[in-house]
C-alpha positions as semicolon CSV with decimal commas, in nm:
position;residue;x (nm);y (nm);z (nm)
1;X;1,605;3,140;4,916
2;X;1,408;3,314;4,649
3;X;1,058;3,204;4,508
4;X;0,927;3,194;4,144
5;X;0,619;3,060;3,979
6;X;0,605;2,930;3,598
7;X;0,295;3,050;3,429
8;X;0,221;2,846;3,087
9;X;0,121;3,078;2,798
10;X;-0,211;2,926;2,682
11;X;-0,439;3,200;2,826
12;X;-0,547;3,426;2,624
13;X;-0,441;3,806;2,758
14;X;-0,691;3,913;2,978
15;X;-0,677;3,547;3,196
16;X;-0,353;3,612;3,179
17;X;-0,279;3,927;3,271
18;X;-0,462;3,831;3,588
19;X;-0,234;3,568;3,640
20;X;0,101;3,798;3,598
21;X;-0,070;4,037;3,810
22;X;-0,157;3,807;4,066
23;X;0,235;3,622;4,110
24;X;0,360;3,954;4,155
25;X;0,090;4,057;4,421
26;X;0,133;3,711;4,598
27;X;0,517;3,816;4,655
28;X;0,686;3,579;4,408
29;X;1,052;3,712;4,323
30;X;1,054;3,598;3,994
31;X;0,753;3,495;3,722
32;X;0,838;3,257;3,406
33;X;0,708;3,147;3,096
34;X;0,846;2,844;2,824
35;X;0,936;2,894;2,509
36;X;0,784;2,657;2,222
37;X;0,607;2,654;1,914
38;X;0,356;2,412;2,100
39;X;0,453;2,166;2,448
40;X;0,421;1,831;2,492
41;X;0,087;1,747;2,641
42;X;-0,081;2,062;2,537
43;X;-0,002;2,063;2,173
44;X;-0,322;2,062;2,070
45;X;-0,439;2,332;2,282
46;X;-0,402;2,735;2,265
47;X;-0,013;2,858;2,339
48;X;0,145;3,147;2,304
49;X;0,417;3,339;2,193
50;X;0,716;3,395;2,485
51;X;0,845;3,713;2,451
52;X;0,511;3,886;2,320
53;X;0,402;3,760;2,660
54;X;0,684;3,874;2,889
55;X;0,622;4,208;2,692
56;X;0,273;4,276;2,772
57;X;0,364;4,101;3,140
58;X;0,604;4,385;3,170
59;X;0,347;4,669;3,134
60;X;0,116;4,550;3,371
61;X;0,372;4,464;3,681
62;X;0,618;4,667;3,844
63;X;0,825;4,459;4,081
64;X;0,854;4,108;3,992
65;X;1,148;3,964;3,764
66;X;1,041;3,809;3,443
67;X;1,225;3,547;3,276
68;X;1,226;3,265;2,984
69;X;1,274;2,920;3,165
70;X;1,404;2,845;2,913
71;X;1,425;3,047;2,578
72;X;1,478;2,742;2,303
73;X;1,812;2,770;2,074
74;X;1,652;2,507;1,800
75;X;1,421;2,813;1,784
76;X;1,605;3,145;1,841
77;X;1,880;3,295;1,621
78;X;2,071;3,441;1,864
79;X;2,115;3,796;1,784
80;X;1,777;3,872;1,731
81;X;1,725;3,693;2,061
82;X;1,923;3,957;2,245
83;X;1,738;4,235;2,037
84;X;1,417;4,107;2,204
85;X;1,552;4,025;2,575
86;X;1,732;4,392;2,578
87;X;1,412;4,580;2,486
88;X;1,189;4,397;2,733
89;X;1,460;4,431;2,997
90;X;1,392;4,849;2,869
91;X;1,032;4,807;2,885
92;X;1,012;4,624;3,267
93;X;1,266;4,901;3,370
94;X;1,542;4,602;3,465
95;X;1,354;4,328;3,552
96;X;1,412;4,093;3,253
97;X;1,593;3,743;3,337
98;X;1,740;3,562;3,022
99;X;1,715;3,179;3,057
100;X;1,838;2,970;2,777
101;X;1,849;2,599;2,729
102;X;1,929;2,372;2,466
103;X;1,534;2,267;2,372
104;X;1,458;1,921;2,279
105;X;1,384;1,704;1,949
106;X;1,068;1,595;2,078
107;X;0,915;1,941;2,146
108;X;0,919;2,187;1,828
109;X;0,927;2,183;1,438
110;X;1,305;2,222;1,401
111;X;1,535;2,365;1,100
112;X;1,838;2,166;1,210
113;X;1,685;1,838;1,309
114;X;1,948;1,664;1,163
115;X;2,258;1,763;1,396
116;X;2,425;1,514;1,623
117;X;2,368;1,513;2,009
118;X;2,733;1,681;2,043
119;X;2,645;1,956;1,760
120;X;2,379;2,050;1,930
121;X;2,606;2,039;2,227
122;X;2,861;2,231;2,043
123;X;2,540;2,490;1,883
124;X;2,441;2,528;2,254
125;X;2,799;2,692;2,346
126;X;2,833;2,938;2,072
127;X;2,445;3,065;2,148
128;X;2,510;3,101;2,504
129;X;2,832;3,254;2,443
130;X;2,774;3,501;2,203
131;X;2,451;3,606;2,381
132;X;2,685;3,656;2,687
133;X;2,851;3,910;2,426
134;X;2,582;4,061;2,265
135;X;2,397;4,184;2,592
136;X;2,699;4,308;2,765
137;X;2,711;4,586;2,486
138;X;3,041;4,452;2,401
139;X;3,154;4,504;2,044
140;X;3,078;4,144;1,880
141;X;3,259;3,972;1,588
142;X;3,218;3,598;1,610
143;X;3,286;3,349;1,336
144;X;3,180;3,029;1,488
145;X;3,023;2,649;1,287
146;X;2,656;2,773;1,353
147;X;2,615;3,116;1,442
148;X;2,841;3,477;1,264
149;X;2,806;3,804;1,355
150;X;3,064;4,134;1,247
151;X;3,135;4,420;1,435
152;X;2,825;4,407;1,622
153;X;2,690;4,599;1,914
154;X;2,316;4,631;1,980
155;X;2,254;5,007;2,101
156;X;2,080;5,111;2,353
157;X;2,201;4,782;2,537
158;X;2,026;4,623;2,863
159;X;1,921;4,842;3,182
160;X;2,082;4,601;3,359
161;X;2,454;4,619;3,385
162;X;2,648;4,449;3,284
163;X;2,414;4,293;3,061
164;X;2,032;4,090;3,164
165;X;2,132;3,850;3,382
166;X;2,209;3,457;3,210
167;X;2,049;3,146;3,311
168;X;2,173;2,842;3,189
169;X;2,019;2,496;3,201
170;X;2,248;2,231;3,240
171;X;2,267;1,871;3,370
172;X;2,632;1,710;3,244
173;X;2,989;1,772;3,234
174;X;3,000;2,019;2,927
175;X;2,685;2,171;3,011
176;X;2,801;2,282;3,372
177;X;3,124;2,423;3,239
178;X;2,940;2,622;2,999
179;X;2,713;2,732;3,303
180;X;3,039;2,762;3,523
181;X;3,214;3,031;3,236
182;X;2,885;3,250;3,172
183;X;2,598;3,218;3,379
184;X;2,455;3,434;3,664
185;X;2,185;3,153;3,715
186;X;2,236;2,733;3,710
187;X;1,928;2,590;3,606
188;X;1,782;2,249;3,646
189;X;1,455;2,064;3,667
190;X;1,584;1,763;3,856
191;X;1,639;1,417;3,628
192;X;1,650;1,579;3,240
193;X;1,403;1,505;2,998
194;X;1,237;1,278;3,293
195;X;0,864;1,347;3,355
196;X;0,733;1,061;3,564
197;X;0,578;1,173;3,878
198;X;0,811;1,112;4,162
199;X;0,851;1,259;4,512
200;X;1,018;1,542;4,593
201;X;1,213;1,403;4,830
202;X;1,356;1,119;4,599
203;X;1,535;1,406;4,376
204;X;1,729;1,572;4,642
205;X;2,076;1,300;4,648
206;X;2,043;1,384;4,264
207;X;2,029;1,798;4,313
208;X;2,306;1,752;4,580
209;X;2,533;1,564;4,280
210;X;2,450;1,826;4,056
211;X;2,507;2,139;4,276
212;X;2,875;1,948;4,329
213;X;2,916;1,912;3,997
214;X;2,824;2,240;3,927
215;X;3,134;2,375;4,191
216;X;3,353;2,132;4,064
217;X;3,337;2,316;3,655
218;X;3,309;2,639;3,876
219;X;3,684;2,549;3,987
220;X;3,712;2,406;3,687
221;X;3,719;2,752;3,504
222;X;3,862;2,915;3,806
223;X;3,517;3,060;3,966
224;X;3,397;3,072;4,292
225;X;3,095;2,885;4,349
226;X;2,957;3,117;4,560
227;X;2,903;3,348;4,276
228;X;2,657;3,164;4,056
229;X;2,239;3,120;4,149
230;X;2,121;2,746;4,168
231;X;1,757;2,740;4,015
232;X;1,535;2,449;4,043
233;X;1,190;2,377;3,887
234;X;1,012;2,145;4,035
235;X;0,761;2,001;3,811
236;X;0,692;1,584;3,688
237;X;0,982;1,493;3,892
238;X;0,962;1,654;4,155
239;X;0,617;1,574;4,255
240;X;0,409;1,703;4,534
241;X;0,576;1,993;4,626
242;X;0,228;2,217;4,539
243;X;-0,013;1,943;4,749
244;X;-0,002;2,177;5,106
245;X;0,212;2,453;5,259
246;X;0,410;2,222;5,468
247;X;0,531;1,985;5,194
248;X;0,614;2,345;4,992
249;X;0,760;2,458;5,309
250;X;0,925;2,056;5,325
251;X;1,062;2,069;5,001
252;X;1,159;2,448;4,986
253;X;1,378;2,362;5,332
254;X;1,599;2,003;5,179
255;X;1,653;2,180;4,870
256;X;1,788;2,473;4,981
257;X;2,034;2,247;5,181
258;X;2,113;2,076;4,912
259;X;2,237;2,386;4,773
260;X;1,974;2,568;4,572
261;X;1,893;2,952;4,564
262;X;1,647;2,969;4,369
263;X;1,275;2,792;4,415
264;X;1,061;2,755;4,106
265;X;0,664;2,580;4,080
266;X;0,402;2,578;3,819
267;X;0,081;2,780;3,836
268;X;-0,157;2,530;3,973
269;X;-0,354;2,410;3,678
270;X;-0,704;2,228;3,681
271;X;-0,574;1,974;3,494
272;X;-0,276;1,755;3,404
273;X;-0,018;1,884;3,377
274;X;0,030;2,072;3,697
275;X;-0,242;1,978;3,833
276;X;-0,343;2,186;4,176
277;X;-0,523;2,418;4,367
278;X;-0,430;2,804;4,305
279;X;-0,557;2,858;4,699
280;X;-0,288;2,633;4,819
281;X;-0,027;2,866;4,615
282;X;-0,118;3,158;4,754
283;X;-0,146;2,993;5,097
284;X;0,194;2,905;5,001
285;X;0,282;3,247;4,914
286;X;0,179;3,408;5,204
287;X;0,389;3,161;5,407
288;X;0,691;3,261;5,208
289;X;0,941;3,489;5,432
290;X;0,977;3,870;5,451
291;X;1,277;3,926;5,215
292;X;1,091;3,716;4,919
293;X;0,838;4,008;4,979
294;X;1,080;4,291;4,911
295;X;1,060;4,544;4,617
């Protein structure tokens, strides 16, 4: 299993370069940051710009994988989107991580606010799809309802190859198809759009459903399962995971038999949301096996 931390951007730089510094000296594999105009409960307070942030993140690391959990399509136009994730995957030297999900009505000023839930749906597919394209340096013409493009390939295309690796956040049917055909990366937080504090332990028969529905689209579209990452956030609702290194250690141990790869917390905060202690992270951390530890 891999670890990653989510680090909220509503520091201004020099906190936060301290804190991108300090997930990749702790031995996280993998660092993230949302992407929203403002967020929920901190809407009123100082927040940041996503890829600006991954940017500068990327010049003052040298291991760790950066990522979007998850980049917003009610905010991105997708070509310009891969613009931006290509060039920061140049300027980390490969270490960029493209998560997209669908964003939600509650969370930004929107252009489109008026689609239906299966638009959106539909609007979802064609980003994820023709961001699949347009970082694999493939030459692009799509003519889809929401989103064109001619004849397109963006030069000097991703370190990476084939392309950045694709996270996509699903939780139904359509969702894990779409997931099952293009991603590198499943991503979930547990229950969607559910943020009442629960135990950790109470989301793991619901992980376990989803990591089987997950291999059932990846048979679905003739995959093997085997092929794709599982990521989980734990956050609202999936509670306690942060409160000692045994319960992180607890957690860390039925999730990854429930079928996850990947394991993804919040920077201890002093506050709601995400409350914690930043000692009993990097307690955690330095519990965290060998290989997570790896350059």
């Amino acid at each position: 299993m891999r670890f990653g931390v989510v680090i909220l951007p509503e520091h201004h730089w020099p906190q936060a370069r301290e804190l991108w510094q300090r997930a990749e000296d702790l031995g996280f594999d993998h660092a993230w940051t949302y992407d929203h105009l403002r967020w929920r409960w901190l809407s009123d307070k100082p927040w940041f710009g996503t890829i600006p942030t991954l940017t500068a993140a990327a010049t003052v690391t040298s291991r760790i994988r950066l990522g979007t959990l998850v980049a917003n399509i009610r905010l991105r136009d997708p070509v310009m989107f891969a613009k931006e994730i290509m060039t920061v995957d140049d300027i980390s030297g490969g270490r960029m991580i493209c998560g997209v999900g669908s964003g939600g009505p509650d969370r930004d000023v929107l252009l489109h606010d008026e689609l239906t839930r299966a638009q959106w749906a539909n609007r979802y597919a064609e980003f994820v799809e023709l961001t699949d394209s347009l970082l694999s340096q493939r030459p692009t013409a799509f003519e889809g309802s929401y989103y064109r493009c001619h004849d397109l390939v963006l030069q000097p295309g991703c370190v990476q190859r084939p392309r950045v690796p694709l996270g996509v956040a699903a939780a139904g049917p359509r969702g894990m198809r779409l997931a099952a055909r293009f991603a590198d990366t499943w991503i979930t937080m547990g229950a969607p759009n559910l943020f009442d504090a629960a135990p950790y332990a109470d989301s793991v028969p619901l992980v376990e459903e989803q990591v089987s529905a997950l291999e059932r689209a990846c048979h679905e579209v003739g995959r093997d399962p085997s092929t794709i990452d599982r990521l989980l956030v734990a956050g609202p609702s999936i509670s306690g995971v942060l409160d000692s290194v045994g319960a992180f250690q607890d957690a860390a141990g039925l999730f990854e038999e429930a079928g996850i790869t990947d394991f993804v917390v919040h920077w201890p905060r002093p506050e709601f949301p995400y409350q914690g202690d930043p000692e009993v992270l990097a307690d955690i951390a330095g519990s965290l096996p060998n290989a997570s530890r790896r350059g």
